[in-house]
C-alpha positions as CSV (number, residue, x, y, z in Angstrom):
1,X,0.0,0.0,0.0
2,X,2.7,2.2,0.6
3,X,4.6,1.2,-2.4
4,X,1.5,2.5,-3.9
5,X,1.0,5.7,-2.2
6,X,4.8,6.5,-3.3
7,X,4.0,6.2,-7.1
8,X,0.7,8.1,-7.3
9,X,2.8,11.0,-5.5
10,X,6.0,10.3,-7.7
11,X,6.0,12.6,-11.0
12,X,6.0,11.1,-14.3
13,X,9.6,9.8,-15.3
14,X,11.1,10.4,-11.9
15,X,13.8,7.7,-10.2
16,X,12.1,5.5,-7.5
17,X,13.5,7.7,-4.4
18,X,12.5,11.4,-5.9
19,X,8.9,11.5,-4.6
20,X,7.8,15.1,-4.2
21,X,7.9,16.4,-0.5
22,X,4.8,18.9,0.6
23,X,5.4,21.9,0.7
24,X,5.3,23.0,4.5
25,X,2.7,26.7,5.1
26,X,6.0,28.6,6.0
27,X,3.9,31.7,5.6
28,X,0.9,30.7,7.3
29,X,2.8,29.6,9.9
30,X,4.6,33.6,10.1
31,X,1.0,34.6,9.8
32,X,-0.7,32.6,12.8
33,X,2.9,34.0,14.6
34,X,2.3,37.3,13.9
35,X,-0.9,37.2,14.8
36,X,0.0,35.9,18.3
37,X,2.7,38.4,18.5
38,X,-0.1,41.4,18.1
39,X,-2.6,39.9,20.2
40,X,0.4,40.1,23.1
41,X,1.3,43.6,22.1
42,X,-2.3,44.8,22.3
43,X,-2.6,42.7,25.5
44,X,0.5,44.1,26.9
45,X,-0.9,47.7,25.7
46,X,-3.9,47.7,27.7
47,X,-1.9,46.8,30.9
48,X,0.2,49.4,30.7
49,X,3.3,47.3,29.9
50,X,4.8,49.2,27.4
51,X,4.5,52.8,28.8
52,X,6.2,51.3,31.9
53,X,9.1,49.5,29.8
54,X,9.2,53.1,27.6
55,X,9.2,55.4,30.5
56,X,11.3,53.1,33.2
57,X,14.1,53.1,30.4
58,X,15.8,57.2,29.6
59,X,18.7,55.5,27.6
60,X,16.2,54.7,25.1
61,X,17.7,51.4,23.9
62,X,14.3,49.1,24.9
63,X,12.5,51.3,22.1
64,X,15.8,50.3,19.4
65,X,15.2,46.8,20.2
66,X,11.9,46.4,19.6
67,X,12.4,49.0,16.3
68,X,14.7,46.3,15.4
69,X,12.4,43.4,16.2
70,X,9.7,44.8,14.4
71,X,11.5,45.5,11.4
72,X,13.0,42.0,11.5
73,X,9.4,40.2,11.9
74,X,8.2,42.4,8.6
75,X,11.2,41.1,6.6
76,X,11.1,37.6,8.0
77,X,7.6,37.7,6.1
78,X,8.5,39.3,3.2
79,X,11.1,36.7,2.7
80,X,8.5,33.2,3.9
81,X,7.0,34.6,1.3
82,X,9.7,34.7,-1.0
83,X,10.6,30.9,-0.2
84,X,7.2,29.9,-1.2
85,X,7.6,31.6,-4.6
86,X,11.2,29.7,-5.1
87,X,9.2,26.4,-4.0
88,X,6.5,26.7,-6.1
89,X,8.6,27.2,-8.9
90,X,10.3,23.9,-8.1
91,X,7.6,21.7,-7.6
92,X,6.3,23.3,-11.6
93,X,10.1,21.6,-12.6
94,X,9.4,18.3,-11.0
95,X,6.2,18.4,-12.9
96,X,8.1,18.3,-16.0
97,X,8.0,22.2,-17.0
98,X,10.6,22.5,-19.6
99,X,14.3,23.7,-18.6
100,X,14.1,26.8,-20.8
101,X,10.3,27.7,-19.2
102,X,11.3,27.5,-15.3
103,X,11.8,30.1,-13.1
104,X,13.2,30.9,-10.3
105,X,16.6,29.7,-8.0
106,X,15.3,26.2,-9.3
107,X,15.3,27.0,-13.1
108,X,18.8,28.9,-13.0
109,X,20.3,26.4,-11.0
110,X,19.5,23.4,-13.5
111,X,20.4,25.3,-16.5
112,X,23.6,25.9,-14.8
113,X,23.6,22.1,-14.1
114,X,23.0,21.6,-17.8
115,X,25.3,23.6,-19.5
116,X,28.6,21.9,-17.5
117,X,30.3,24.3,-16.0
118,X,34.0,24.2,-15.2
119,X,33.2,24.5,-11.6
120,X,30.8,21.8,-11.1
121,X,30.2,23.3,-7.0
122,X,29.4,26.7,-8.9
123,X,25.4,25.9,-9.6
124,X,24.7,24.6,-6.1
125,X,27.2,27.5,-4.3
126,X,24.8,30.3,-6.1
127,X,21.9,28.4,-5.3
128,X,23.0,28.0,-1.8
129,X,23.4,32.3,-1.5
130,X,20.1,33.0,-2.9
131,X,18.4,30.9,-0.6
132,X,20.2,31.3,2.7
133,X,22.8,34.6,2.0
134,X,20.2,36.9,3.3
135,X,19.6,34.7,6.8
136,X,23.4,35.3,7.5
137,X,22.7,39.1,7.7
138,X,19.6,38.7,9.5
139,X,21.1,36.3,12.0
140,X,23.4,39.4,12.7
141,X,20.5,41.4,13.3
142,X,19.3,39.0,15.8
143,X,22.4,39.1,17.8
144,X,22.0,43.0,18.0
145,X,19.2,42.5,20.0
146,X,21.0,40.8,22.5
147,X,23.8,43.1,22.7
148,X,21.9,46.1,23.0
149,X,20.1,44.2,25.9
150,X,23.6,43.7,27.2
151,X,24.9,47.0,26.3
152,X,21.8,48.5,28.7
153,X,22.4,46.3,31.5
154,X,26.1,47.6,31.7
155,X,24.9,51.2,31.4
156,X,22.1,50.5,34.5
157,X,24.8,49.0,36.1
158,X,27.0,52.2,35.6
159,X,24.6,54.5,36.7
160,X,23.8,52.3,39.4
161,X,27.8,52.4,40.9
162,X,27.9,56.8,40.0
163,X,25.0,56.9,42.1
164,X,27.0,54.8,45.1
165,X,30.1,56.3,44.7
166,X,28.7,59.7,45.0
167,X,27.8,59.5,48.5
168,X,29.7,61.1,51.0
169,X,27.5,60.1,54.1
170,X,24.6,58.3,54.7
171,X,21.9,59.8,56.0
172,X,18.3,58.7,56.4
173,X,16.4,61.3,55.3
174,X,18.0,60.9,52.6
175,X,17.3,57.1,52.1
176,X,14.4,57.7,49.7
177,X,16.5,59.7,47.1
178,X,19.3,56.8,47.3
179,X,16.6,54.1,46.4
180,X,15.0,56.0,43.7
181,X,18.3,56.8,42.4
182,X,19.8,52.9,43.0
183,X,16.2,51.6,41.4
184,X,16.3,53.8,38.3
185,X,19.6,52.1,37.6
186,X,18.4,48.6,38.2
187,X,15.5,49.4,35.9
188,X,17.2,50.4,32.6
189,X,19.5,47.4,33.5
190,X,17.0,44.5,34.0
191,X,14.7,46.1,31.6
192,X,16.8,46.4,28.7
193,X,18.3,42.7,29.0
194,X,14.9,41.5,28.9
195,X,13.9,43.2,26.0
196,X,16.9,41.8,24.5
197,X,16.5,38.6,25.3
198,X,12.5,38.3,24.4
199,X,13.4,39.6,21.0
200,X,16.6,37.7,20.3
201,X,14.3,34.5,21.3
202,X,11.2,35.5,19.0
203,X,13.4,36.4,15.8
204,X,15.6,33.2,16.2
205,X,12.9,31.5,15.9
206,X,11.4,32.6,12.8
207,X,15.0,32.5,11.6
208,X,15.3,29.0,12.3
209,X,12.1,27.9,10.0
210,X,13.4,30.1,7.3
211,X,16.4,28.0,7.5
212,X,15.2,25.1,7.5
213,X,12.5,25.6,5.2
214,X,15.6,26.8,2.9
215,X,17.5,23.9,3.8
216,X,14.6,21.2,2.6
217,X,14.4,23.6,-1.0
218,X,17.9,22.6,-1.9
219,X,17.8,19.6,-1.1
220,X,14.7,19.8,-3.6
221,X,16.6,21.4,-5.9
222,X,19.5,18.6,-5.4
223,X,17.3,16.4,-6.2
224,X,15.5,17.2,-9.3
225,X,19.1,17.9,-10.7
226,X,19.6,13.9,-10.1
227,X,16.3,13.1,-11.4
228,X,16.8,14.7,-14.8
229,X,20.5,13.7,-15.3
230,X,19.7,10.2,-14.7
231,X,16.9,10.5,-17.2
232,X,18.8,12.2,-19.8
233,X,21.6,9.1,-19.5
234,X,18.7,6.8,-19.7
């Protein structure tokens, strides 16, 4: 039965081996995790959350992070959306689409593949930096986020020591300034790290799938190149 089920899913003249994968929702799954994403940020909205991470922080690096965040999220769309194109352009190869009709990273790379390069790693090295050259940057991007979180817990911390090393004499009357002072500090330094690390976990995330998602295409791609060499020697 499964024999079976393997050669209705198999296109026409492929090898035994080369049945076509499904194509996983990469951008419904960015969707349904956007949409989680804006129910929190409403959620956190209404209880105040973010004027209190806004106002608790003066350095004004929790408002870069989540600039950054945002911006990331939009293009980690943009580019789920992207793969999908490059996938669906595949799976029109693998159902027999001529070489000179396809589009996409798929078409160039088996045209590249059938004219014989020199290089024969050339066609799979430009295949692998159109579909995972961008990630490298925004990997990058993700680290930022952490950094910046780090960056603000050294600068809380900073303010935090000024603030100690400033007094001459303790006093308590003036034990109320001191802890205002001391929790200001503390705020823009646990604050910020959070922030940092929230958003460095979200993005990564997202970053992973793209990967992977990226990962499966090539192999795709790999293997359509076998499957059409081995028919053309056949």
């Amino acid at each position: 039965m499964m024999k079976l089920l393997g050669a209705l899913r198999r296109p026409a003249g492929a090898a035994p081996g080369a049945a076509l994968r499904e194509s996983e929702p990469l951008l419904f799954e960015w969707l349904a995790l956007g949409g989680l994403m804006l129910f929190g940020t409403w959620l956190l909205g209404v209880r105040g959350v973010w004027a209190l991470l806004l106002t608790s922080d003066p350095t004004g690096l929790t408002l870069v992070i989540i600039v950054v965040f945002a911006t990331s999220t939009l293009w980690a769309g943009a580019r789920s959306r992207e793969l999908e194109r490059q996938r669906r352009h595949l799976e029109a190869a693998r159902a027999g689409t001529p070489l000179t009709q396809l589009q996409g990273w798929a078409g160039e790379y088996l045209r590249a593949l059938d004219s014989t390069p020199r290089d024969s790693a050339a066609p799979l090295d430009l295949l692998l930096e159109d579909s995972h050259g961008p990630h490298q940057t925004a990997w990058w991007v993700n680290g930022i986020q952490l950094k910046l979180g780090l960056l603000g817990k050294v600068i809380g911390f900073s303010v935090l020591a000024l603030h100690i090393g400033q007094l001459q004499s303790f006093d308590a009357s003036q034990s109320q300034d001191l802890l205002k002072s001391l929790t200001a500090g503390l705020g823009i330094a646990l604050l910020t790290t959070m922030v940092g690390l929230v958003g460095n976990i979200l993005l990564g995330l997202q970053l992973t799938r793209l990967d992977r998602f990226a990962d499966t295409l090539v192999a795709d791609c790999q293997r359509e190149g076998l499957r059409r060499f081995a028919t053309a020697r056949s």
